[in-house]
C-alpha positions as CSV (number, residue, x, y, z in Angstrom):
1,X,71.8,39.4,66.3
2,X,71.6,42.8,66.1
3,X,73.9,45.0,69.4
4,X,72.5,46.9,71.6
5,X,73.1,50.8,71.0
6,X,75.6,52.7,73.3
7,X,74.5,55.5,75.8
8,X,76.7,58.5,75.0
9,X,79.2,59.1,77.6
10,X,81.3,61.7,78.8
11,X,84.5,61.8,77.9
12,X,87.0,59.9,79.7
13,X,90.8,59.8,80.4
14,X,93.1,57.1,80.0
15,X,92.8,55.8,83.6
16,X,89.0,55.6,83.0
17,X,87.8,58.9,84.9
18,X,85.8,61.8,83.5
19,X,87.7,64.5,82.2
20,X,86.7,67.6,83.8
21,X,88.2,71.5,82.5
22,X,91.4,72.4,83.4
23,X,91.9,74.2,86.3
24,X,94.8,76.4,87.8
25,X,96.7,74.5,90.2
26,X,96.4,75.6,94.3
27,X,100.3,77.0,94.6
28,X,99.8,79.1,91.5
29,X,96.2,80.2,92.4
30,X,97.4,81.1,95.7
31,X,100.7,83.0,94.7
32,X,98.3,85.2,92.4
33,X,96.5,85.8,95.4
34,X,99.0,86.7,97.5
35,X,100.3,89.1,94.5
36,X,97.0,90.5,93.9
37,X,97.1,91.4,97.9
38,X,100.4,92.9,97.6
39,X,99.6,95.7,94.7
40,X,96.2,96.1,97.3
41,X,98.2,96.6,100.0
42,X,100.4,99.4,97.9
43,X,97.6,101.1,96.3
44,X,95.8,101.6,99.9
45,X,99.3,103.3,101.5
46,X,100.1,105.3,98.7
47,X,98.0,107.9,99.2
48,X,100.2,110.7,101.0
49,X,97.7,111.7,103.8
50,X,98.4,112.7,107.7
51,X,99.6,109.2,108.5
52,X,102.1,109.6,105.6
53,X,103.2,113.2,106.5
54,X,103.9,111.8,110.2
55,X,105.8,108.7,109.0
56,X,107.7,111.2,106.9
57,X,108.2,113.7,109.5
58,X,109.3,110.6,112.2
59,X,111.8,109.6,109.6
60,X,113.5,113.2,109.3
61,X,114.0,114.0,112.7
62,X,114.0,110.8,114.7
63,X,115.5,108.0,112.0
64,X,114.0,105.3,110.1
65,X,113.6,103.2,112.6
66,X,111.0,105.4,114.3
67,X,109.2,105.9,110.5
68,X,109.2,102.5,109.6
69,X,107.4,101.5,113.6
70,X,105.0,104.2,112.5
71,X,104.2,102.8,109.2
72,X,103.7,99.7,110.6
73,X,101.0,100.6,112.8
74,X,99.6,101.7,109.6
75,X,100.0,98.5,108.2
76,X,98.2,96.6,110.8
77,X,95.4,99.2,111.0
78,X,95.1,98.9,106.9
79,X,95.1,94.7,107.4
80,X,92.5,94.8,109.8
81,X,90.6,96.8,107.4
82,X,90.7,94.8,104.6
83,X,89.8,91.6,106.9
84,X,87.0,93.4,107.4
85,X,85.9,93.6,104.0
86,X,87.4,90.2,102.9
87,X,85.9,88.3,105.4
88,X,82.5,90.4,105.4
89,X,82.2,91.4,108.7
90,X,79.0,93.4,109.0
91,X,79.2,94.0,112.8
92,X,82.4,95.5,112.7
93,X,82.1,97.3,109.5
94,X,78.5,99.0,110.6
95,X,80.2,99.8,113.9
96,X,82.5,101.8,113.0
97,X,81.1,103.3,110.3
98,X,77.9,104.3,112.3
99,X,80.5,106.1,114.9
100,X,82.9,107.6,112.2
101,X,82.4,111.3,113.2
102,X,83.5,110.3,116.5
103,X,86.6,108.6,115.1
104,X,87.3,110.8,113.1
105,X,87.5,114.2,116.0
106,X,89.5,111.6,118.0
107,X,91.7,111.6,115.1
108,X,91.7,115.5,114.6
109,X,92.7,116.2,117.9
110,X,95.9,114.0,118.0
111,X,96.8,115.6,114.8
112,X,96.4,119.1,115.8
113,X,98.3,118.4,119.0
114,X,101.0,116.8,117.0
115,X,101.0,119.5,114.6
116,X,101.0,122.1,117.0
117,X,104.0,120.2,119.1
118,X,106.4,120.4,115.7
119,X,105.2,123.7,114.9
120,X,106.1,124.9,118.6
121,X,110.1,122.8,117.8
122,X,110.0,124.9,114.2
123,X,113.1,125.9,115.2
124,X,115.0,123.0,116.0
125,X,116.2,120.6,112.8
126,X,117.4,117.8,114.8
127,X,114.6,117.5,117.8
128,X,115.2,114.0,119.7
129,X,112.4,111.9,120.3
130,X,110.0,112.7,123.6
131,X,111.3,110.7,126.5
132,X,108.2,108.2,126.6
133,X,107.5,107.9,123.2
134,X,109.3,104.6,122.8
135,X,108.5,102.3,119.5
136,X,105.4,100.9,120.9
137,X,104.0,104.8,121.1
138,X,104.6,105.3,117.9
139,X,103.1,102.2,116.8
140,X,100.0,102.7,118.8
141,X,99.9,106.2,117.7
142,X,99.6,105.6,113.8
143,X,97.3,102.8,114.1
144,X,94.9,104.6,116.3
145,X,95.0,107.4,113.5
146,X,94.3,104.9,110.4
147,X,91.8,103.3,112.4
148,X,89.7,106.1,113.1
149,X,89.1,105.9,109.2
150,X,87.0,103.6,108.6
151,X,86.0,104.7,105.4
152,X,89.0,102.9,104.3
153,X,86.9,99.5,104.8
154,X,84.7,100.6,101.9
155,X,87.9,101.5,99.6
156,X,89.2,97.7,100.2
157,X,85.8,96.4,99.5
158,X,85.9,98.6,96.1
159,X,89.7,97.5,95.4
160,X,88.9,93.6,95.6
161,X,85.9,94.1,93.7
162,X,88.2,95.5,91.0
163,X,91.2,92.8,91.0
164,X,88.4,90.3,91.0
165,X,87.8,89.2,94.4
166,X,84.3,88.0,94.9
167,X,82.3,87.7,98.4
168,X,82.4,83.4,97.4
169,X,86.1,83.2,97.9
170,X,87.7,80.3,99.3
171,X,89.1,81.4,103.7
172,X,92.4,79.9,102.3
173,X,91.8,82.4,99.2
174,X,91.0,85.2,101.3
175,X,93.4,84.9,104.0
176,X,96.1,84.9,101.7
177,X,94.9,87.8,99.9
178,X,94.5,89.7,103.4
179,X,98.3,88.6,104.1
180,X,99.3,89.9,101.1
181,X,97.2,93.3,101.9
182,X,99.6,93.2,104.8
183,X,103.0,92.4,103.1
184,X,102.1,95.2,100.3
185,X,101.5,98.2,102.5
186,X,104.7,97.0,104.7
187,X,106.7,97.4,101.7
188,X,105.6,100.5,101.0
189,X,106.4,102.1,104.5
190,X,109.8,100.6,104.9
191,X,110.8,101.7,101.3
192,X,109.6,105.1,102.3
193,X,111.0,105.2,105.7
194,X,114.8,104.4,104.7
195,X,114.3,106.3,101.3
196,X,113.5,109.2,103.1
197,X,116.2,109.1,105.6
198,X,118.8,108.3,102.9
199,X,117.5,111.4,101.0
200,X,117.9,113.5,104.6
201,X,121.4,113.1,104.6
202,X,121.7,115.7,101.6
203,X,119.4,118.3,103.2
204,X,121.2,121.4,105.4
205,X,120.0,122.6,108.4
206,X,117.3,125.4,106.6
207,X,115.6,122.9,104.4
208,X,115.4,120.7,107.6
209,X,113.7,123.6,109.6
210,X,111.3,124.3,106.6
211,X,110.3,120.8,106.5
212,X,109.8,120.8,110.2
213,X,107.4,123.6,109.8
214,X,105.7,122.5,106.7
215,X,104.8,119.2,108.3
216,X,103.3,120.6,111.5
217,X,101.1,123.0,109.4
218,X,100.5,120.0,107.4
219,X,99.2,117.8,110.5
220,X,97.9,120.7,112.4
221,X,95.4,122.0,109.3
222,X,94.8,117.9,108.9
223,X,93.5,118.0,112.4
224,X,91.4,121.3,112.2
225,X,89.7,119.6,108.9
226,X,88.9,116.2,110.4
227,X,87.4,118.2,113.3
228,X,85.4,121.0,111.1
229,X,83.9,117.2,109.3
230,X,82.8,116.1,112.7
231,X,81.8,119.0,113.8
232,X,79.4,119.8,111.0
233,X,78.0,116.2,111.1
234,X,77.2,116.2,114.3
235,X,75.3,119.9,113.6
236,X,73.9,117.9,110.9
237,X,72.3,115.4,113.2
238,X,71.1,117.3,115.6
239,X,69.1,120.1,113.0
């Protein structure tokens, strides 16, 4: 008597259950996430712009403290962003990229006032803080100013497009990769922030009154560009 012929089957394991491709396990996937968010979070604060130059300038002339509180605001501002464009949030993003002339003037005036304040304290290479600007000021103040950018939205989308972040990703995936956003560009201010001030113990009281001056022209042309931008697009509009 002849046997019956066997079906092909899939391969099995030992215990008896299919064997299926290896895949990388959760804690490693997720540390790469979280590492992959952390070089994100660098690359966005890198960029030396007005936020930088007024973390800098905090740190020189009212201590680290004060530089590191402002780069934090940054930080959170930056986090939001890439939450935004992690998590695909369409409202928000359209929003604020619909009003981003207006965001960007508010943004100009602050730093033209700013500017204008440390160019109007040129002379001074130690001034102390203003009396109300405590740590939540400054905070507020630097997160207000990265927010008004919203263009940065479409840099994070750009950046996790690159490290190979895809629009599928698990909210575990993603919300580690957003913390890490976070973690990255904290990092970066608080090395900044204490490297500067260690460096400002080596600087006289010339160099100190140079810098004072450079940053405020720094800030106040800043401002005076942001506002031209706005100004123009809103020219644009209405031609």
């Amino acid at each position: 008597m002849l046997a019956k012929p066997v079906a092909p089957s899939r391969a099995v394991t030992e215990t008896g259950a299919p064997s299926c491709p290896p895949s990388v396990p959760m804690p490693e996937a997720l540390l790469v996430a979280l590492l992959k968010g952390v070089v994100v979070g660098i690359v966005i604060a890198l960029p030396v712009g007005p936020v930088g130059v007024l973390c800098v300038r905090r740190t020189l002339f009212e201590g680290p403290t004060y530089g590191f509180v402002s780069g934090l605001g940054a930080a959170v501002a930056d986090t939001i962003f890439g939450i935004v464009a992690g998590f695909g949030i369409t409202i928000v993003r359209d929003f604020m990229l619909r009003y981003q002339d207006w965001f960007a003037a508010a943004g100009g005036l602050f730093l033209l006032y700013v500017g204008i304040e440390a160019l109007v304290q040129a002379s001074d290479a130690d001034p102390e803080p203003v009396e109300d600007e405590g740590y939540v000021a400054v905070f507020a103040s630097t997160f207000a100013l990265t927010i008004t950018n919203p263009i940065t939205i479409l840099a994070f989308a750009a950046i996790f497009a690159k490290v190979g972040v895809s629009g599928k990703a698990e909210l575990l995936d993603m919300s580690i990769l957003v913390s890490g956003v976070f973690l990255g560009s904290l990092l970066w201010w608080l090395g900044l922030s204490f490297g500067i001030a260690a460096l400002r113990r080596r600087a006289d009281t010339v160099r100190l009154i140079w810098l004072n001056r450079i940053s405020g022209a720094i800030l106040a042309l800043s401002g005076l560009g942001l506002l031209g931008a706005a100004l123009l697009a809103f020219a644009g509009r209405s031609l």
